[in-house]
mmCIF file of the N, C-alpha and C atoms, coordinates in Angstrom:
data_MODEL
# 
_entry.id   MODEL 
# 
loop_
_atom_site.group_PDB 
_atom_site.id 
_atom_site.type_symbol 
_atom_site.label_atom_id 
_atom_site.label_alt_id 
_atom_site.label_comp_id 
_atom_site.label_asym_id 
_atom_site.label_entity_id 
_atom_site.label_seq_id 
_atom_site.pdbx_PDB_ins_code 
_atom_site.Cartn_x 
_atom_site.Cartn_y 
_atom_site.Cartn_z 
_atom_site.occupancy 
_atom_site.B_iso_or_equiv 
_atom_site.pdbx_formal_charge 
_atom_site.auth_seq_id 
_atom_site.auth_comp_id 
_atom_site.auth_asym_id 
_atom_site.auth_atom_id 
_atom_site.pdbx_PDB_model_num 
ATOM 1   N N  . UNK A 1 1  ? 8.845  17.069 -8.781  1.00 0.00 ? 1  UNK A N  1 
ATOM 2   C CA . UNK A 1 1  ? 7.465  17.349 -9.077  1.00 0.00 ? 1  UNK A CA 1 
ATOM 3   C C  . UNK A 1 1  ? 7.092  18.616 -8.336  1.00 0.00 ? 1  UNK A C  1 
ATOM 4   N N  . UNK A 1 2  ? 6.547  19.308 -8.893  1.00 0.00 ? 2  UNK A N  1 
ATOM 5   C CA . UNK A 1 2  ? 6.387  20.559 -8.393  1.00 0.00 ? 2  UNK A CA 1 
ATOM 6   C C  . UNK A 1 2  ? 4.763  20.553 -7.330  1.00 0.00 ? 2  UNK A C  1 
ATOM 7   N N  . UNK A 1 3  ? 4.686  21.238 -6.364  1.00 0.00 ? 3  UNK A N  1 
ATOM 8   C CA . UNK A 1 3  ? 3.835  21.435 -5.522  1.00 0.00 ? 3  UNK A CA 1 
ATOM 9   C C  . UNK A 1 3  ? 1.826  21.652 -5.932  1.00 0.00 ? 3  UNK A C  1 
ATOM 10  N N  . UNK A 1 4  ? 2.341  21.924 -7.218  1.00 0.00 ? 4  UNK A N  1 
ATOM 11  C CA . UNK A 1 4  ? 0.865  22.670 -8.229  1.00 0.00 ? 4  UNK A CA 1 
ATOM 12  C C  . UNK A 1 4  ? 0.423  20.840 -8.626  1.00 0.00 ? 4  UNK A C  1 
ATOM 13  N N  . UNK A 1 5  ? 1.531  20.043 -8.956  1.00 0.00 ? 5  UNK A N  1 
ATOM 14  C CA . UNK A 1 5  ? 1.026  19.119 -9.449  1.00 0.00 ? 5  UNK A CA 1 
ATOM 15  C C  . UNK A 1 5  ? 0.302  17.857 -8.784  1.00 0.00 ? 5  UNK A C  1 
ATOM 16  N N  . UNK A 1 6  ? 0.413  18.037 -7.661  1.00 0.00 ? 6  UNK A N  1 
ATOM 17  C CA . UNK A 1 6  ? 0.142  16.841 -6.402  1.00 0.00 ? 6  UNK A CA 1 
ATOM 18  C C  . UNK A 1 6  ? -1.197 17.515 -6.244  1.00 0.00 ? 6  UNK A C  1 
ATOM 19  N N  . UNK A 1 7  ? -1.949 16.435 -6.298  1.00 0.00 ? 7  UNK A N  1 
ATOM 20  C CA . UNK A 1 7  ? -3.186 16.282 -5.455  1.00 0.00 ? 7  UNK A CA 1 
ATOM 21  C C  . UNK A 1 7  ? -3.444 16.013 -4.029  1.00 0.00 ? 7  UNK A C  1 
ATOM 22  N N  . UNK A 1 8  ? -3.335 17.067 -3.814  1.00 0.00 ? 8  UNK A N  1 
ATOM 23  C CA . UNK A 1 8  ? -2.939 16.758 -2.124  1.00 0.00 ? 8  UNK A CA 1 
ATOM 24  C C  . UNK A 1 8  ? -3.974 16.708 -1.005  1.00 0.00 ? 8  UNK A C  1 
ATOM 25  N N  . UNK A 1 9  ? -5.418 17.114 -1.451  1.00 0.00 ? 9  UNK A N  1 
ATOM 26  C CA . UNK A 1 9  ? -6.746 16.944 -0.971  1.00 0.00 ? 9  UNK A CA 1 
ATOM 27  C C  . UNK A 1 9  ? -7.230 15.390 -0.977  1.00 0.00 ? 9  UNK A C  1 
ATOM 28  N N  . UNK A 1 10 ? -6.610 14.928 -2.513  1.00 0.00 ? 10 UNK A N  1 
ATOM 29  C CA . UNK A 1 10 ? -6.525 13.597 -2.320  1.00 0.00 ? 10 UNK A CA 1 
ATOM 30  C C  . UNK A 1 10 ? -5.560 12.468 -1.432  1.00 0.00 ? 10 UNK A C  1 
ATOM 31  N N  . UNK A 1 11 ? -4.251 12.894 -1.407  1.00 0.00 ? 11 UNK A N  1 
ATOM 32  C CA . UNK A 1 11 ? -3.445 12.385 -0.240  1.00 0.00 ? 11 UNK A CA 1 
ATOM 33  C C  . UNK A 1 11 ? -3.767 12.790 1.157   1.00 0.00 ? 11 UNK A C  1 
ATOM 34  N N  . UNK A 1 12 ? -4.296 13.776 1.782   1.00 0.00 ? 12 UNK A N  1 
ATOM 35  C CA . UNK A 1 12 ? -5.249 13.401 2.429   1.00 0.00 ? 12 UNK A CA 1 
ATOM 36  C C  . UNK A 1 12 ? -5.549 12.483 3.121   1.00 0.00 ? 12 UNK A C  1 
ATOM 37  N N  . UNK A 1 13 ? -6.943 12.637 1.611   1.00 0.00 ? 13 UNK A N  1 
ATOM 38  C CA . UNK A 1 13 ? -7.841 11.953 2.256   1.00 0.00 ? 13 UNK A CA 1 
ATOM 39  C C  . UNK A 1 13 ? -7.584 10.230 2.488   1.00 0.00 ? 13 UNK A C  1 
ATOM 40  N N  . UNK A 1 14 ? -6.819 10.212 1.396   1.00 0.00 ? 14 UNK A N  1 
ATOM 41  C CA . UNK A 1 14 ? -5.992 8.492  1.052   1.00 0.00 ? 14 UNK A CA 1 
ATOM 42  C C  . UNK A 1 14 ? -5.522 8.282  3.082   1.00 0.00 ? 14 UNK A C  1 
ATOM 43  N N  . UNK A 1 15 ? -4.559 8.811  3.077   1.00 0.00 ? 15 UNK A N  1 
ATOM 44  C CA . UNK A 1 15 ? -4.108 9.103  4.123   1.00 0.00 ? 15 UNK A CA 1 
ATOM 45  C C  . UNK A 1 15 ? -4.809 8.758  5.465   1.00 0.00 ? 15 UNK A C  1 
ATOM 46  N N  . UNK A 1 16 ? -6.250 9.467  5.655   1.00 0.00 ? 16 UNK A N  1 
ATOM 47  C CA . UNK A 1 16 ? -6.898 9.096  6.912   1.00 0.00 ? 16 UNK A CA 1 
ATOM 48  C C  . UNK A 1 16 ? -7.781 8.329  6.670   1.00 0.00 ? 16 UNK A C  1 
ATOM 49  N N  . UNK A 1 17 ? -7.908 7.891  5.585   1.00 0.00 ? 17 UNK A N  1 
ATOM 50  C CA . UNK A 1 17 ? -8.435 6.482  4.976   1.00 0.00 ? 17 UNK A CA 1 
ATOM 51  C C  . UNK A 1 17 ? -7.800 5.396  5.589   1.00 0.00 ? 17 UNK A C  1 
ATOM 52  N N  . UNK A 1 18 ? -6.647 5.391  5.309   1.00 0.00 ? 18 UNK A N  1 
ATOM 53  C CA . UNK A 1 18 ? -5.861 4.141  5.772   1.00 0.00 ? 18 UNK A CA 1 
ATOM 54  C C  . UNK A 1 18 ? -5.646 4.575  7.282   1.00 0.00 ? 18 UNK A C  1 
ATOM 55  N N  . UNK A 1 19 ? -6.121 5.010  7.813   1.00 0.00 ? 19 UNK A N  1 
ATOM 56  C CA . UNK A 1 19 ? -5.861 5.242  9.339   1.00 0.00 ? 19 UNK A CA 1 
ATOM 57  C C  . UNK A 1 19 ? -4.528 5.589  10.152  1.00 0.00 ? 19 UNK A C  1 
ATOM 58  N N  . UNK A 1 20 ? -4.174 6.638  8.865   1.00 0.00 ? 20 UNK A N  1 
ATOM 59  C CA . UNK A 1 20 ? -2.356 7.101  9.444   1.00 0.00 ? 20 UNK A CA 1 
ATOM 60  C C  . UNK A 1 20 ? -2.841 8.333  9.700   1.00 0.00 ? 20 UNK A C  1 
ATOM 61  N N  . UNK A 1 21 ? -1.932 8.739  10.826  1.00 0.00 ? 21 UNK A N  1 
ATOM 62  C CA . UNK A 1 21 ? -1.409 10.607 10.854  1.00 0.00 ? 21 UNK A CA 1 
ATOM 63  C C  . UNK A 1 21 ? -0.228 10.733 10.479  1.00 0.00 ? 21 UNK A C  1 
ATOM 64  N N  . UNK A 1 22 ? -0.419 12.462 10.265  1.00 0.00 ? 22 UNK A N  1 
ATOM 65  C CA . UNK A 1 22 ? 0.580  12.926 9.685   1.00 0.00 ? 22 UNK A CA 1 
ATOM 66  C C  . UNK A 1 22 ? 1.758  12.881 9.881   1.00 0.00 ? 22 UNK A C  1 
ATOM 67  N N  . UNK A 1 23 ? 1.982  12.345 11.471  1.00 0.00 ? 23 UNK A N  1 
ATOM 68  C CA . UNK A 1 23 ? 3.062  11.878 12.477  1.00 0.00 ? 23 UNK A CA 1 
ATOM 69  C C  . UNK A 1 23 ? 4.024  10.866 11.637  1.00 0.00 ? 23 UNK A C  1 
ATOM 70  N N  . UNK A 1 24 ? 2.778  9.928  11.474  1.00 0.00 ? 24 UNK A N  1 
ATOM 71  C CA . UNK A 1 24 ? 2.708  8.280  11.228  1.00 0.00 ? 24 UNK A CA 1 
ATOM 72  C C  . UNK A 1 24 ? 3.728  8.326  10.049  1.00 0.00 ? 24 UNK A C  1 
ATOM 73  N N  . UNK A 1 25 ? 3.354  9.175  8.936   1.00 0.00 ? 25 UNK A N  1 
ATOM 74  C CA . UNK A 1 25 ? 3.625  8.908  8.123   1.00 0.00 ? 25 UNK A CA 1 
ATOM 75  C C  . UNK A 1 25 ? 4.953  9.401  7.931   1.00 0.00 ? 25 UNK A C  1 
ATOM 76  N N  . UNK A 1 26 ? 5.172  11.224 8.670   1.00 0.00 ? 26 UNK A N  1 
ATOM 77  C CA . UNK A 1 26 ? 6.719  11.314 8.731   1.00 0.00 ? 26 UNK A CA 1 
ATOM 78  C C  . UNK A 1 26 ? 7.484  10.803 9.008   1.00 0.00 ? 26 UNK A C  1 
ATOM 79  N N  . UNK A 1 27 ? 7.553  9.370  10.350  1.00 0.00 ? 27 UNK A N  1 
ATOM 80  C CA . UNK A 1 27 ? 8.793  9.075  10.678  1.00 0.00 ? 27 UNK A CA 1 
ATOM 81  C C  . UNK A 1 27 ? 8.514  7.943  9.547   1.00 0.00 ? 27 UNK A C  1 
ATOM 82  N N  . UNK A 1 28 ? 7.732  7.085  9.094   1.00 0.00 ? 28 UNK A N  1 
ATOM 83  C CA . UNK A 1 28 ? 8.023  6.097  8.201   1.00 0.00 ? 28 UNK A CA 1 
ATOM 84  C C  . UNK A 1 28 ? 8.659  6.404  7.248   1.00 0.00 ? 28 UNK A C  1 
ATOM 85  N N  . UNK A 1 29 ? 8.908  7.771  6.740   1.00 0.00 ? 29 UNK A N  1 
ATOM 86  C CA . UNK A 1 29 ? 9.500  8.285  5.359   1.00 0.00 ? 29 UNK A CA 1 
ATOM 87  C C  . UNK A 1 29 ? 10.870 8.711  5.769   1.00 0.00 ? 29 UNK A C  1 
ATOM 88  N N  . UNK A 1 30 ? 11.422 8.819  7.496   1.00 0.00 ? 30 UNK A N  1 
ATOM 89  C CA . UNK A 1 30 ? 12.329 9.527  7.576   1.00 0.00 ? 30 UNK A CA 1 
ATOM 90  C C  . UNK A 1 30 ? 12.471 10.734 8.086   1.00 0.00 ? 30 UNK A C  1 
ATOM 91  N N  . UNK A 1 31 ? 11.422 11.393 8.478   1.00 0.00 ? 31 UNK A N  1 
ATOM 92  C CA . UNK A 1 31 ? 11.770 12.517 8.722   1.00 0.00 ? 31 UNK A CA 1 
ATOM 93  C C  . UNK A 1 31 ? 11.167 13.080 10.365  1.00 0.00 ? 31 UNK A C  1 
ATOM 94  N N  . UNK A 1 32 ? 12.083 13.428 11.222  1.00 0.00 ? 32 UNK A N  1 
ATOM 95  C CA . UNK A 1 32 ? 12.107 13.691 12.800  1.00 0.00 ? 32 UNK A CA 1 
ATOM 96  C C  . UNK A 1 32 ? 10.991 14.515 13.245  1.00 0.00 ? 32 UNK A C  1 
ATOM 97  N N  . UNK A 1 33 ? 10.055 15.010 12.268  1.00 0.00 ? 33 UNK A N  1 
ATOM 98  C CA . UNK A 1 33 ? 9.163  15.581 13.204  1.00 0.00 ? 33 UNK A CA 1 
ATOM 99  C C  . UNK A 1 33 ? 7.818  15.835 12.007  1.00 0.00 ? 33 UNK A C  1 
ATOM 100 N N  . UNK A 1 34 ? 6.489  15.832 12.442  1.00 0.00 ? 34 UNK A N  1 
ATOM 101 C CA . UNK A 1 34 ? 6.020  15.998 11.445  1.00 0.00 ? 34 UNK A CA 1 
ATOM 102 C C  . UNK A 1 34 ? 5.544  17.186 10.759  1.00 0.00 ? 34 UNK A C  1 
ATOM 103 N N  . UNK A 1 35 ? 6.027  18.009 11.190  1.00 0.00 ? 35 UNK A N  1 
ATOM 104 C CA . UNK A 1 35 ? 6.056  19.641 10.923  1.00 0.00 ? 35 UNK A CA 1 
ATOM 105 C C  . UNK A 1 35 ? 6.125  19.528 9.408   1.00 0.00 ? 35 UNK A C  1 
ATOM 106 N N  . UNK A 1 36 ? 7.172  18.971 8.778   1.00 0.00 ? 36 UNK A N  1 
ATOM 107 C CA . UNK A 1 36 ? 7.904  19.335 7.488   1.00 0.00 ? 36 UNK A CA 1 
ATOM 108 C C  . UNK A 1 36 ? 7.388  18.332 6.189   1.00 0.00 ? 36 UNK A C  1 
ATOM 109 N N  . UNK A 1 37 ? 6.356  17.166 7.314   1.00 0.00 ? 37 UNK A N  1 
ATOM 110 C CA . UNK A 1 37 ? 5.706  16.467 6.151   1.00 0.00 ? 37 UNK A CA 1 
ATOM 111 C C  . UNK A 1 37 ? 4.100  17.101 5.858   1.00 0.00 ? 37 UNK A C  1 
ATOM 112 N N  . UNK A 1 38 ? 3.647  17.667 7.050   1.00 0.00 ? 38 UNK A N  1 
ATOM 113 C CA . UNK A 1 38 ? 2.249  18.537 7.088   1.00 0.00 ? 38 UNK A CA 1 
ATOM 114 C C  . UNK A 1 38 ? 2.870  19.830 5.975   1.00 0.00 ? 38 UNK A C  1 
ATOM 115 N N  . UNK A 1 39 ? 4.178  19.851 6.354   1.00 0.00 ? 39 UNK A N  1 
ATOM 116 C CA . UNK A 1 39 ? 4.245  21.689 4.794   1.00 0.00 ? 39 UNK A CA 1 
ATOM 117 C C  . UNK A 1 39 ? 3.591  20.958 3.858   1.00 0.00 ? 39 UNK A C  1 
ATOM 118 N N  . UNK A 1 40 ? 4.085  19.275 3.572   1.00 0.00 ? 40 UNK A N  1 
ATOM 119 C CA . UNK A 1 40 ? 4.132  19.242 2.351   1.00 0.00 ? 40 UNK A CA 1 
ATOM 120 C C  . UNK A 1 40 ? 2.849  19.087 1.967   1.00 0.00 ? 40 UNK A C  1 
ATOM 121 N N  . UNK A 1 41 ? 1.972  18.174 2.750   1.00 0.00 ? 41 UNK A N  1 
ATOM 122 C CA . UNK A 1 41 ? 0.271  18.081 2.722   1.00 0.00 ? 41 UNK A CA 1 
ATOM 123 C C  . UNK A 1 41 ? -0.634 19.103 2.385   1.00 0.00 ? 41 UNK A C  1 
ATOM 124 N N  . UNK A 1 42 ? -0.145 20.014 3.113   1.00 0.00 ? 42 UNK A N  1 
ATOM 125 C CA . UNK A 1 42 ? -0.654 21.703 2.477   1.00 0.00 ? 42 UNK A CA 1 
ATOM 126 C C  . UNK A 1 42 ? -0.170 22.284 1.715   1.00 0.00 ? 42 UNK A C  1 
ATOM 127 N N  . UNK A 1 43 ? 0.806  21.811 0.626   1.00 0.00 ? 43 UNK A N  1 
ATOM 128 C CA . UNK A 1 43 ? 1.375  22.898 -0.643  1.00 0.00 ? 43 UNK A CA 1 
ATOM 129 C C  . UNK A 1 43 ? 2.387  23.299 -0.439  1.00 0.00 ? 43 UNK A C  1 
ATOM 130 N N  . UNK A 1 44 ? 2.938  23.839 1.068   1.00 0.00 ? 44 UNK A N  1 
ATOM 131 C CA . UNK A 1 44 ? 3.667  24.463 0.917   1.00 0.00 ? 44 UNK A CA 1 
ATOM 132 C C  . UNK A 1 44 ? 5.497  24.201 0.459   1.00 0.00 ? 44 UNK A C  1 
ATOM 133 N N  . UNK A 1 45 ? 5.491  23.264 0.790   1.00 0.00 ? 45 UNK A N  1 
ATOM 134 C CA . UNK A 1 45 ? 6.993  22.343 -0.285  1.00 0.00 ? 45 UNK A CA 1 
ATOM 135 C C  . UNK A 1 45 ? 6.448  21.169 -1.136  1.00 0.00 ? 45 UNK A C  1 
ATOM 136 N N  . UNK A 1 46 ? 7.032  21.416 -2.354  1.00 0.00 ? 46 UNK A N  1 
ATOM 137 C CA . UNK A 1 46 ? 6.715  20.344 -2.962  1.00 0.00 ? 46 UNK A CA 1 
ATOM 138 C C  . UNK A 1 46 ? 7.170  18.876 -2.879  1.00 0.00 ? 46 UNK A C  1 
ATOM 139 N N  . UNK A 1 47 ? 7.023  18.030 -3.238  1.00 0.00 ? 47 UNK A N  1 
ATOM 140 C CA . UNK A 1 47 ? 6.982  16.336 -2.801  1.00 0.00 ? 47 UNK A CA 1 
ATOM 141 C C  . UNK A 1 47 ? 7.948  15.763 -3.734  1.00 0.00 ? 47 UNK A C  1 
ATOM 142 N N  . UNK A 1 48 ? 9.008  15.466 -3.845  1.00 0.00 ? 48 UNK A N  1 
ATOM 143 C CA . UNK A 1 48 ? 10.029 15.055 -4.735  1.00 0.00 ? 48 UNK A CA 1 
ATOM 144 C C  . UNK A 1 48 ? 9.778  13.508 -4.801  1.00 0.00 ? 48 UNK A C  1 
ATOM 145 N N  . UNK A 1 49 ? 10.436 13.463 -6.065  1.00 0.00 ? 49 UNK A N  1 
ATOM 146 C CA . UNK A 1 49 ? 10.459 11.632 -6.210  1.00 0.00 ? 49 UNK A CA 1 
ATOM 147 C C  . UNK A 1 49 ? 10.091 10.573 -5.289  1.00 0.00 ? 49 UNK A C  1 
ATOM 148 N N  . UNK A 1 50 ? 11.126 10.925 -4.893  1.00 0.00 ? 50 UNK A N  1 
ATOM 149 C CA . UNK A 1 50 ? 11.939 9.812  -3.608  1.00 0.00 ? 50 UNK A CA 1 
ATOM 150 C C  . UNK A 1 50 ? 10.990 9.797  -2.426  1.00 0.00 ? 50 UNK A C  1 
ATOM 151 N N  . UNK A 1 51 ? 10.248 11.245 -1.722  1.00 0.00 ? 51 UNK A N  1 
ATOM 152 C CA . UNK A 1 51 ? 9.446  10.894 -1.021  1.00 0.00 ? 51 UNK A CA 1 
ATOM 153 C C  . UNK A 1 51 ? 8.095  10.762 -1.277  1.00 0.00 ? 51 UNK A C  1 
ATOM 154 N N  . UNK A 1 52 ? 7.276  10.677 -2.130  1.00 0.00 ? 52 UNK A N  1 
ATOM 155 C CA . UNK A 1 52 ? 6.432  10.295 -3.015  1.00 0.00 ? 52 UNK A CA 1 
ATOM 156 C C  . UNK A 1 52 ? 6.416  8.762  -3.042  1.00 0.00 ? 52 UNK A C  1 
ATOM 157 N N  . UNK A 1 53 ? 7.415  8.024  -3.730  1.00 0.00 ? 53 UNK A N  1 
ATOM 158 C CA . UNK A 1 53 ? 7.451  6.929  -3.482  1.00 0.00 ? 53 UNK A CA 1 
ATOM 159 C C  . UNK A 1 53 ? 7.935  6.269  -1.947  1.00 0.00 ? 53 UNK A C  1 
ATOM 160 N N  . UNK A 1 54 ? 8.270  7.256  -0.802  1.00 0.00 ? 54 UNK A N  1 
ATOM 161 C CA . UNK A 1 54 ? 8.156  6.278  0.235   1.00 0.00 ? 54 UNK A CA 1 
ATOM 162 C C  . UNK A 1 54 ? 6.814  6.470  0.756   1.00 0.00 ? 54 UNK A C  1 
ATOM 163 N N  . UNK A 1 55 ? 5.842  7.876  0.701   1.00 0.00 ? 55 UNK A N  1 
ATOM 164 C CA . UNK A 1 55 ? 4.984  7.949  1.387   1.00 0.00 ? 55 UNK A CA 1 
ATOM 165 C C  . UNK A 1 55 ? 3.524  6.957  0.461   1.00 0.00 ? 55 UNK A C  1 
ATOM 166 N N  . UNK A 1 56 ? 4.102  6.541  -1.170  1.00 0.00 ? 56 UNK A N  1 
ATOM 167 C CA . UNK A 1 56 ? 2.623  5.771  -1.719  1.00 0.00 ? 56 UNK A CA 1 
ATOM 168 C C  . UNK A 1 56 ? 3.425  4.591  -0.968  1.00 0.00 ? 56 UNK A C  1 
ATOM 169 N N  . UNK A 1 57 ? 4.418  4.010  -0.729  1.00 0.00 ? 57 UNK A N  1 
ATOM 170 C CA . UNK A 1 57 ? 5.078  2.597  -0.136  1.00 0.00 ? 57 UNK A CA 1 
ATOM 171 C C  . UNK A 1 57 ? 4.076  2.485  1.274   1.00 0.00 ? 57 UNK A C  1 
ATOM 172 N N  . UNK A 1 58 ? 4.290  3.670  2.066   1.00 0.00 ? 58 UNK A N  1 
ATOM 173 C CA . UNK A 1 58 ? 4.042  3.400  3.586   1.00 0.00 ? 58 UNK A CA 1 
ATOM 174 C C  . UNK A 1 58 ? 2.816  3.389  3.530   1.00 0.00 ? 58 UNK A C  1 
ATOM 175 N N  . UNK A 1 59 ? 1.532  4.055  2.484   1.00 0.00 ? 59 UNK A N  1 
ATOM 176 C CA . UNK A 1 59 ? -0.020 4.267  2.630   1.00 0.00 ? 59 UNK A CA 1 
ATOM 177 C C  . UNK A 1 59 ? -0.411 3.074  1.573   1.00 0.00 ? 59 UNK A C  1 
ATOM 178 N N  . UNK A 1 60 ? 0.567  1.991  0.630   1.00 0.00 ? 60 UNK A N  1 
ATOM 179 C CA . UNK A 1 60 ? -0.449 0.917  0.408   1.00 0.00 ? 60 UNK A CA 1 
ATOM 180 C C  . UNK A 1 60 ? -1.064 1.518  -0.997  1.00 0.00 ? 60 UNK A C  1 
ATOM 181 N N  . UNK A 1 61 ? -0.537 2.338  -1.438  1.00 0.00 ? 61 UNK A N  1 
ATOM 182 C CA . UNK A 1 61 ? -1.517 3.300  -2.489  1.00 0.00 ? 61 UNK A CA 1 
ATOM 183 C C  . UNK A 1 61 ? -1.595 2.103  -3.889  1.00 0.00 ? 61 UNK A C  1 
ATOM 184 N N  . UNK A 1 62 ? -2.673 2.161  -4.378  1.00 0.00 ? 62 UNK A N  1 
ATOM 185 C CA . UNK A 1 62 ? -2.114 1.625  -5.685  1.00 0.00 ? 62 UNK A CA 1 
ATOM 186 C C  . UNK A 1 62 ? -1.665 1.904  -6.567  1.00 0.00 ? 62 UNK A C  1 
ATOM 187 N N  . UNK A 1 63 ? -1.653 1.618  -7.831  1.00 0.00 ? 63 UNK A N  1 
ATOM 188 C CA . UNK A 1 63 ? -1.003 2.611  -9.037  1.00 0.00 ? 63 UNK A CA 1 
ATOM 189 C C  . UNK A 1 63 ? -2.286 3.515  -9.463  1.00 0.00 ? 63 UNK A C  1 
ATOM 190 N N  . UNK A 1 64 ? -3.095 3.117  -9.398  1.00 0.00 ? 64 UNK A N  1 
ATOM 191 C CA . UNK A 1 64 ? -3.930 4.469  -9.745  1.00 0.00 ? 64 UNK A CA 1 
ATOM 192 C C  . UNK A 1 64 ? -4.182 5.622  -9.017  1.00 0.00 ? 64 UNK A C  1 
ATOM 193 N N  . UNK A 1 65 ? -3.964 5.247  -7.655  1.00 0.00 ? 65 UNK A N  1 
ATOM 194 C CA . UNK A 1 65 ? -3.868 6.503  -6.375  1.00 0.00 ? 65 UNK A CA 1 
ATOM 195 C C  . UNK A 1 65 ? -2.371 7.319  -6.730  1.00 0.00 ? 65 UNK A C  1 
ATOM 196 N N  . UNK A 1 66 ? -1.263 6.196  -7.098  1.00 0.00 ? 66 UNK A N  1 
ATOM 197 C CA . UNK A 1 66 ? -0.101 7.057  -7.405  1.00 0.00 ? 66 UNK A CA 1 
ATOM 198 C C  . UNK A 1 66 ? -0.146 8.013  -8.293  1.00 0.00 ? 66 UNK A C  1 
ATOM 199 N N  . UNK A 1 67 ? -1.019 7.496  -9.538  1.00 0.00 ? 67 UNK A N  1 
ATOM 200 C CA . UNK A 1 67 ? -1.000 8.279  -10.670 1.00 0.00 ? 67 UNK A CA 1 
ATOM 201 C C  . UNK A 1 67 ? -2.253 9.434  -10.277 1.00 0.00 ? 67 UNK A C  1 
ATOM 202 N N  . UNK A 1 68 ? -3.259 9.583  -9.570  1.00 0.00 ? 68 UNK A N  1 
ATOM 203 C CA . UNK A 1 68 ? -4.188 10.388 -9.084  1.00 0.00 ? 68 UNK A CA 1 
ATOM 204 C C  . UNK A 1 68 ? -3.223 11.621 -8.471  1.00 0.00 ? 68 UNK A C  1 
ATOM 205 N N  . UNK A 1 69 ? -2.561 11.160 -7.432  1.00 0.00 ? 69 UNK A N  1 
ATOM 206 C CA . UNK A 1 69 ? -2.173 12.075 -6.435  1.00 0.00 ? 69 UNK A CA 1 
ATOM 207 C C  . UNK A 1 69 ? -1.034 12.670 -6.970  1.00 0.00 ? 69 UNK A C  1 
ATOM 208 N N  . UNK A 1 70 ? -0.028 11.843 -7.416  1.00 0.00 ? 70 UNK A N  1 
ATOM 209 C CA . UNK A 1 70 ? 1.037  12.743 -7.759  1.00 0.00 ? 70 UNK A CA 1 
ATOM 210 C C  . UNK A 1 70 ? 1.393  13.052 -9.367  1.00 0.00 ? 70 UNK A C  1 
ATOM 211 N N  . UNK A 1 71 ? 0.286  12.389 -9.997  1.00 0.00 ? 71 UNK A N  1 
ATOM 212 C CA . UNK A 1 71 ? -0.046 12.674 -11.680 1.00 0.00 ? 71 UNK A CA 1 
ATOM 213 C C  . UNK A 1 71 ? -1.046 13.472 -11.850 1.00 0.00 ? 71 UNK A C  1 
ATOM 214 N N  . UNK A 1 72 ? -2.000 14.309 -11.347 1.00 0.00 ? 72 UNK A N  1 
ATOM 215 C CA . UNK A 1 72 ? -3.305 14.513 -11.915 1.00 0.00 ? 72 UNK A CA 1 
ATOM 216 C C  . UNK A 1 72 ? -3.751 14.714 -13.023 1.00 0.00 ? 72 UNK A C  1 
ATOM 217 N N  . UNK A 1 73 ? -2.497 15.497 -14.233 1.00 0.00 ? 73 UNK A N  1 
ATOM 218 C CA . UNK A 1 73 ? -2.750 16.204 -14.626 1.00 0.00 ? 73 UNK A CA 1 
ATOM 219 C C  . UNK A 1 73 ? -3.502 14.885 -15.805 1.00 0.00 ? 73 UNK A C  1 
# 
């Protein structure tokens, strides 16, 4: 999925909704620091499959937040 297509103002906000940081959410997905999950929050790498579905797994999202955030179109 390309970077243009994520709603990412909305993950977010989903995000400090459920009372995670950006920390929180990198190591739950796997990844050692949260540098490289904040690129992705801001655009700057896009969000592939696989972590998409661990980060709607770890935030509780429903299917309509899935389809919001990483469907908008």
């Amino acid at each position: 999925m390309s970077k243009e297509r994520a709603n990412l103002e909305l993950l977010r906000e989903i995000r400090k909704n459920r009372g995670k940081t950006q920390a929180e959410v990198a190591e739950a997905i796997g990844y050692k620091s949260k540098s490289c999950y904040c690129s992705m929050e801001v655009g700057l790498y896009a969000i592939d499959t696989g972590t998409a579905n661990k980060i709607a797994d770890f935030l509780h999202m429903t299917d309509l937040e899935k389809l919001a955030v990483f469907f908008p179109d």
